[in-house]
C-alpha positions as MATLAB code, in Angstrom:
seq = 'XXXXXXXXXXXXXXXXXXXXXXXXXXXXXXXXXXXXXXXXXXXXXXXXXXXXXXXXXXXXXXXXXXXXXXXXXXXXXXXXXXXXXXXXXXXXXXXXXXXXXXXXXXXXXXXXXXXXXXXXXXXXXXXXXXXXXXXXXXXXXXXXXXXXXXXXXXXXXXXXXXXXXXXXXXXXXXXXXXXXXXXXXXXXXXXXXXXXXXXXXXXXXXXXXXXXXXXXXXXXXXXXXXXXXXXXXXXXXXXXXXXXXXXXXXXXXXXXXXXXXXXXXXXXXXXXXXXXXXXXXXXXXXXXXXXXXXXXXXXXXXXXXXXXXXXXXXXXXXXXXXXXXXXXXXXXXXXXXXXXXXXXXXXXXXXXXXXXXXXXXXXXXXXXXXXXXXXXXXXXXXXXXXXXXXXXXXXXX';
ca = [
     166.225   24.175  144.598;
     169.037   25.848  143.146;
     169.721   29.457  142.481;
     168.079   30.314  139.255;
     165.221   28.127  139.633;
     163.915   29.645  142.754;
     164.844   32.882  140.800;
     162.134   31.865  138.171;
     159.701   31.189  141.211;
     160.398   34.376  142.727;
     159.673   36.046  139.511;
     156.471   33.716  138.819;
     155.309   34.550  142.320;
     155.546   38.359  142.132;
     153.401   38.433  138.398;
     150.556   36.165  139.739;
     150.654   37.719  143.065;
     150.813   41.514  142.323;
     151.242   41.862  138.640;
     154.822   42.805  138.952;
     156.771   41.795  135.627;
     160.529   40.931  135.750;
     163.363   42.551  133.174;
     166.676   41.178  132.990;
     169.690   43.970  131.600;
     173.331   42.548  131.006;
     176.234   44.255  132.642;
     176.256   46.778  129.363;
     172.361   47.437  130.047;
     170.929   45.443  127.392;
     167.546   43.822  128.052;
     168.175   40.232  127.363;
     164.642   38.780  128.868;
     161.230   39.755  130.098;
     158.247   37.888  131.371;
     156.251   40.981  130.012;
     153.498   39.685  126.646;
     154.543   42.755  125.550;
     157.250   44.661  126.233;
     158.784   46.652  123.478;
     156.145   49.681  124.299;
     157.853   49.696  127.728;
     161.080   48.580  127.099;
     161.523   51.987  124.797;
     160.094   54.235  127.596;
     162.495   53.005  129.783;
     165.346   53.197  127.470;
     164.903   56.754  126.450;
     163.664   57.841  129.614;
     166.203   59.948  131.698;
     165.776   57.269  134.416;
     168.147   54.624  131.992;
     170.875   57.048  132.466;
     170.670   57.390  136.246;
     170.614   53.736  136.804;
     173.867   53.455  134.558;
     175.036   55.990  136.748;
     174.283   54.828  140.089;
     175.575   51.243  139.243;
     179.426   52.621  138.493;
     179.612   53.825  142.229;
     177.094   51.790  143.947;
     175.860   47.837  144.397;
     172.629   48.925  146.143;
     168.999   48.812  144.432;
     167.550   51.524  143.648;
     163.857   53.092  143.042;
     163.535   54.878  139.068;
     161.024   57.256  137.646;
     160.894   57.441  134.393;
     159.378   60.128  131.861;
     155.754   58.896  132.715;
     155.944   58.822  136.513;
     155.997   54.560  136.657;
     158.113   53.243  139.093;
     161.067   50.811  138.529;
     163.091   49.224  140.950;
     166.380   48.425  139.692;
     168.063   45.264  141.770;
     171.498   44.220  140.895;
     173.399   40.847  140.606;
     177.114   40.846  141.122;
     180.268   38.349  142.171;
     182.063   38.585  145.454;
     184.102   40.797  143.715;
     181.749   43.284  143.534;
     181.506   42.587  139.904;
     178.053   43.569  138.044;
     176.451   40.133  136.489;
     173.325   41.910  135.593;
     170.413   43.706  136.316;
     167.070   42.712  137.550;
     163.928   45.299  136.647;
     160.733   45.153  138.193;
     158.233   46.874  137.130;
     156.696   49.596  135.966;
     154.179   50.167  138.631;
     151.821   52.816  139.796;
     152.088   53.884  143.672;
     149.044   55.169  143.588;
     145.822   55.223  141.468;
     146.815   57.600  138.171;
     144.131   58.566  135.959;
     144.625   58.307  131.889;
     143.805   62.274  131.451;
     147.369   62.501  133.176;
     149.476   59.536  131.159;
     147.640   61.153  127.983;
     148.491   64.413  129.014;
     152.423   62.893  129.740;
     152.068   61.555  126.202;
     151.515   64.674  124.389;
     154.588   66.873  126.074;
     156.740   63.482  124.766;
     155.194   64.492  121.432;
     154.957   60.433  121.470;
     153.252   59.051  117.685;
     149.635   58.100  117.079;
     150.905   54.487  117.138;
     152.925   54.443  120.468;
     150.437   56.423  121.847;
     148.054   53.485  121.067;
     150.494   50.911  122.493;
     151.128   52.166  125.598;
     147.482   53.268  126.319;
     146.765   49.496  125.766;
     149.181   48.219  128.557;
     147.922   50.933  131.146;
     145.337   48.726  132.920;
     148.241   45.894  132.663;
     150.555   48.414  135.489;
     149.356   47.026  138.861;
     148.969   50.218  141.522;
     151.512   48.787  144.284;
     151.947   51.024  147.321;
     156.453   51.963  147.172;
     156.276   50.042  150.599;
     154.989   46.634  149.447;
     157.354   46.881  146.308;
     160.340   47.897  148.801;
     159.954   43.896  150.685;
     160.071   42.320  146.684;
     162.765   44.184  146.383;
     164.874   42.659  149.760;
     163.853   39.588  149.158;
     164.797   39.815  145.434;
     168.478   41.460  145.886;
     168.766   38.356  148.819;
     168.149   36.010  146.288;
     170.740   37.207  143.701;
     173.310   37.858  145.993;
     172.838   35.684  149.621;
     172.735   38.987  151.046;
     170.077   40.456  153.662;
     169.125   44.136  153.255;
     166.516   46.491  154.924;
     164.262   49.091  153.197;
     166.249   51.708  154.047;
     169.015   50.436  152.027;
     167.011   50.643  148.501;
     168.357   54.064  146.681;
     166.346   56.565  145.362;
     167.075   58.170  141.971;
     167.290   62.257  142.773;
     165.333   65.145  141.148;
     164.020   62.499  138.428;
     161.967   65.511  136.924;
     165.079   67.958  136.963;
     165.691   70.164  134.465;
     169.705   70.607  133.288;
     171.729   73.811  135.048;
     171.051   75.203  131.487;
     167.404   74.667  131.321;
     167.372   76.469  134.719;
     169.005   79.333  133.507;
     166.441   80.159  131.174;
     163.358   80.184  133.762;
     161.222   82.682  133.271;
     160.404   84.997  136.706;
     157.189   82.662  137.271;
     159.154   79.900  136.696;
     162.378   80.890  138.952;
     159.142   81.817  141.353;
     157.580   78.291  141.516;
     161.719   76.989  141.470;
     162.695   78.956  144.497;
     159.186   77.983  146.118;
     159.649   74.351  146.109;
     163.269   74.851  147.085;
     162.337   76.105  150.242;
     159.350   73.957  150.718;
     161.961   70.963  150.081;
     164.512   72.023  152.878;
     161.867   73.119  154.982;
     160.507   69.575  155.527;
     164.161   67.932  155.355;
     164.933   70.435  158.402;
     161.628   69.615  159.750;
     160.633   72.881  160.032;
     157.193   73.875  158.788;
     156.660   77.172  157.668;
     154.195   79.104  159.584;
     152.747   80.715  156.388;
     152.262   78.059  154.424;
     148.750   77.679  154.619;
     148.384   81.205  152.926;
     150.629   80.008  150.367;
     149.530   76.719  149.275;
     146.326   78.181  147.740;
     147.748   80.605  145.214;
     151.081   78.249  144.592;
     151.188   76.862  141.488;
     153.987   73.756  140.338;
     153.851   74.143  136.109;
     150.933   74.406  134.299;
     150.204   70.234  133.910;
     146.742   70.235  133.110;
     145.201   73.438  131.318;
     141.270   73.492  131.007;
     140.692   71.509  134.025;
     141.626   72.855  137.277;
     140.799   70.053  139.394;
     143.147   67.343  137.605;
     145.711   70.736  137.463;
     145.331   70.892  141.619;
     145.911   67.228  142.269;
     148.342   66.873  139.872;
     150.254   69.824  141.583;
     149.278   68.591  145.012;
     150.949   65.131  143.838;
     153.724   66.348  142.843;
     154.416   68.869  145.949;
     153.437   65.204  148.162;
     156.998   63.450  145.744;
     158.897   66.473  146.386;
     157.876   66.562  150.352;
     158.566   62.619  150.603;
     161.817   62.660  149.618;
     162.976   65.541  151.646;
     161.756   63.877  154.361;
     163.662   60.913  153.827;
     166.680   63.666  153.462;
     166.172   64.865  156.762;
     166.023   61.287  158.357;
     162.319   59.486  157.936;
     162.787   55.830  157.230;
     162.405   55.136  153.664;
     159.496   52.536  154.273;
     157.450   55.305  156.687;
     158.086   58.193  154.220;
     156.318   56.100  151.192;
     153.703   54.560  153.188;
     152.614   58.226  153.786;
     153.232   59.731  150.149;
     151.067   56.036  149.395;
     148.059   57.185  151.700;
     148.115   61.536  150.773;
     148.614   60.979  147.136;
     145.261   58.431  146.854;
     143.393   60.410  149.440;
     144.117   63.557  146.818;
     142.444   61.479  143.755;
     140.113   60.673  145.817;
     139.698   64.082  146.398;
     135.736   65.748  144.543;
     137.125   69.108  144.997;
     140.149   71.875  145.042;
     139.733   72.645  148.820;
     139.933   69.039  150.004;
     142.704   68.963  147.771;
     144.514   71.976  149.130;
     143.773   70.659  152.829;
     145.250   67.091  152.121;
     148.414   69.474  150.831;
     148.269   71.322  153.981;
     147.944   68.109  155.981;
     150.518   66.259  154.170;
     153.015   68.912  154.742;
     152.804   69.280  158.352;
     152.378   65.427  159.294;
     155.538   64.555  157.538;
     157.659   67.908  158.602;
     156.458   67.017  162.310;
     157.629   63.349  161.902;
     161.103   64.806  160.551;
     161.316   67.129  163.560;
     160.483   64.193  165.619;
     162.929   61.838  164.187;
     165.604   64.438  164.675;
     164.686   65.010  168.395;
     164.775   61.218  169.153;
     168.281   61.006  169.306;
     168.395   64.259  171.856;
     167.836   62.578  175.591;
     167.489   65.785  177.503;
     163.698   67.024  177.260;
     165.009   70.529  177.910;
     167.124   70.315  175.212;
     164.369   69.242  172.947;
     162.103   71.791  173.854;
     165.192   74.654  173.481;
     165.845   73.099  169.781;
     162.199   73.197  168.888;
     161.797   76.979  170.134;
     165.110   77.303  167.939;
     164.129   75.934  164.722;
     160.870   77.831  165.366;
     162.227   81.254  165.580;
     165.878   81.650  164.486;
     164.613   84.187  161.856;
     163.713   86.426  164.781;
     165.980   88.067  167.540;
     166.825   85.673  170.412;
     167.528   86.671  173.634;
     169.308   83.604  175.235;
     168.972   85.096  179.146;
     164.700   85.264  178.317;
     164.867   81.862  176.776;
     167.032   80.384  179.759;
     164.279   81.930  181.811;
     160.870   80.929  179.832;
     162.559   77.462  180.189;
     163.112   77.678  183.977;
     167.345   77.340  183.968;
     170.206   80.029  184.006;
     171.423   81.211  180.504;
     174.733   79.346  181.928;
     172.993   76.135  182.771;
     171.174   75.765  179.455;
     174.343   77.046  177.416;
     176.526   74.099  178.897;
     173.755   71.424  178.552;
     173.136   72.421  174.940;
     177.057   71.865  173.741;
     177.363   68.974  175.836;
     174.052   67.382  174.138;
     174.530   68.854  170.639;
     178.620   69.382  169.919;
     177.761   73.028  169.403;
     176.704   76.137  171.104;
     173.391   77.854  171.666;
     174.798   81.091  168.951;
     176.527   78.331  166.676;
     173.276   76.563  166.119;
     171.437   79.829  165.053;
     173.862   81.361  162.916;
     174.120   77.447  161.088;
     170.461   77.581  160.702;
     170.174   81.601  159.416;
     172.961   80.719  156.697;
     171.298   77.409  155.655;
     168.130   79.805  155.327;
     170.142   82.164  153.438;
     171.290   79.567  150.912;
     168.310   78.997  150.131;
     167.321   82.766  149.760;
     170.222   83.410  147.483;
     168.503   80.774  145.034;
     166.387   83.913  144.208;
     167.723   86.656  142.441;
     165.305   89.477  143.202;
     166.148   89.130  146.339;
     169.075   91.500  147.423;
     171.651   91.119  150.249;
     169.755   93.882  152.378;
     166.563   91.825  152.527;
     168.515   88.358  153.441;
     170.270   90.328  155.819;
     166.865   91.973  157.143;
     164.976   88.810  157.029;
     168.121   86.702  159.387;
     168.446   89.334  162.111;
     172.082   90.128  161.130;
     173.390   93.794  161.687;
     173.700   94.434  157.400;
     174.683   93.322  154.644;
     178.334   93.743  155.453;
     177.821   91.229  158.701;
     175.662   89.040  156.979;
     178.395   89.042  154.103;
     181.078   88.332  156.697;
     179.463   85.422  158.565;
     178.486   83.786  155.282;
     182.164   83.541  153.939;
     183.300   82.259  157.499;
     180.643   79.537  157.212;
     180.728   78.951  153.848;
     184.402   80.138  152.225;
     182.232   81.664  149.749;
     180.953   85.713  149.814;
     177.156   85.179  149.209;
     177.569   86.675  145.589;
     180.001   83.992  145.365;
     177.480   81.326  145.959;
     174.905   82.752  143.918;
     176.780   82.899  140.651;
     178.748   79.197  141.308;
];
């Protein structure tokens, strides 16, 4: 069987198996073909979605394939076709998809912030049942087997791309947040690096109930709390993959919280399958990042660390609650790690402080307050050796 007609198999096989519809793009990006009955509703969301762009994008600098969101949440995987040469032949779509059960209140809700017509509203409300829900980590193995079939190469899971911050807003946009918004902005920030460090926050729980991520669904709190809890479960998912979780264990978790959370009757079991969510996957990050540390003391020094670098740390009382001399545990740390006990705080307080300086009503005394540094001027002076920046610096670039 040649090339292109186990192509067309592959392609028949994944529609009458899972629904999945096929798009070919040429080297420019124009669709040429489509198994779809009906695809110039989709075709046009994908076109003027900023998801288009990213794939043009990514395909300049990289032959990999990569997942897309576009403006309605439905997930695209984008698998090239190129010569030994690492020239691009085309483009191979499949899709769009739902990971996860999505009700219509939210597409129709999508729908009216696109300020989409009467008549393409219509359309695309007519091909909604049509988009199978596939869980990312049963789409991921079409997508190997795919990319091996256009180029004779093998790849892994954890080679498929991901498009980044698909629901970004411009630096300009940001500029113009309101407090509330620059609130919610600077909340998911740190929620974000706190799972990519695999470092839960201890106060989250307290948090999670009065957080709110936009305003997606007025009049019906419920939908609004899932939605938000949905979105917070994306955002969580791919800073765990940041922070080292294999792509294909990462989905198959967003996969399970984000249907467990429409499955959800009520706003509590919502917020607790938040809650949940955000631990699980932070712990599995921390875990990930202590599997490659072979001393258990080590491990256990690292997760008191990442646990409590915010505070003052005596390193003779630490030596001791661990049972070894402050010399002992001092060497076995650099030798295991490439840096010392101090280094590893202070690289941990400045990351922190980053991510503080994202917020603007929050001064230098405060950061410096909040880290454990002496003031302002010693927090000021450690950030510049770290960074080559002064922290007003960094929060103006």
């Amino acid at each position: 069987m040649s090339n292109y007609a186990y192509l067309n198999y592959m392609e028949d096989l994944f529609l009458n198996t899972a629904s999945l519809y096929s798009w070919h793009l040429t080297p420019e990006y124009d669709f040429s073909y489509s198994n779809h009955p009906d695809s110039a509703p989709l075709k046009n969301i994908f076109s003027l979605s900023s998801c288009n762009a990213y794939m043009k994008q990514h395909f300049q600098s990289s032959m990999a394939p990569v997942f897309l969101f576009d403006d309605f949440f439905f997930l695209w995987a984008a698998v090239p076709a190129y010569t030994e040469q690492k020239q691009l032949v085309n483009i191979h779509l499949l899709g769009p998809v739902f990971s996860s059960y999505t009700s219509d209140s939210y597409i129709k809700e999508k729908m009216d912030i696109q300020n989409m017509s009467v008549k393409s509203k219509t359309e695309l409300l007519s091909l909604i049942d049509q988009i199978p829900v596939l869980p990312t980590a049963f789409l991921s193995h079409y997508v190997c087997q795919l990319y091996y079939t256009l180029n004779d190469t093998p790849i892994s899971v954890n080679d498929i791309k991901l498009q980044e911050n698909p629901m970004s807003q411009s630096k300009e946009k940001e500029q113009d947040f309101t407090a509330s918004e620059h609130s919610s902005y600077y909340y998911e920030t740190l929620l974000s690096q706190s799972v990519q460090d695999g470092i839960p926050f201890s106060d989250f729980s307290n948090q999670i109930s009065s957080a709110q991520v936009g305003t997606m669904c007025p009049g019906d709190p419920l939908r609004q709390k899932k939605d938000e809890g949905i979105s917070l479960v994306t955002i969580f998912t791919r800073a765990a993959i940041q922070g080292g979780i294999s792509f294909e264990k990462a989905y198959t978790c967003s996969d399970y919280y984000i249907q467990s959370i429409e499955a959800a009757s009520n706003i509590t079991e919502v917020i607790q399958l938040i809650e949940t969510m955000y631990f699980d996957i932070t712990n599995q990050v921390h875990e990930a990042t202590l599997s490659a540390i072979k001393n258990p003391m080590i491990c256990e020094c690292i997760t008191y660390l990442d646990t409590h670098y915010r505070e003052k740390i005596d390193l003779e009382e630490l030596a001791s609650t661990l049972g070894y001399t402050k010399y002992y545990l001092s060497t076995c740390f650099k030798k295991e790690t490439g840096v010392s006990i101090s280094e590893y705080i202070t690289e941990k307080r400045i990351a922190y402080a980053k991510l503080m300086l994202k917020n603007p009503s929050i001064d230098m005394q405060e950061i410096s307050d909040e880290l454990c540094f002496a003031n302002p001027s010693h927090f000021s002076a450690v950030f510049k050796k770290m960074t080559g920046l002064t922290p007003t610096q960094y929060r103006n670039k």
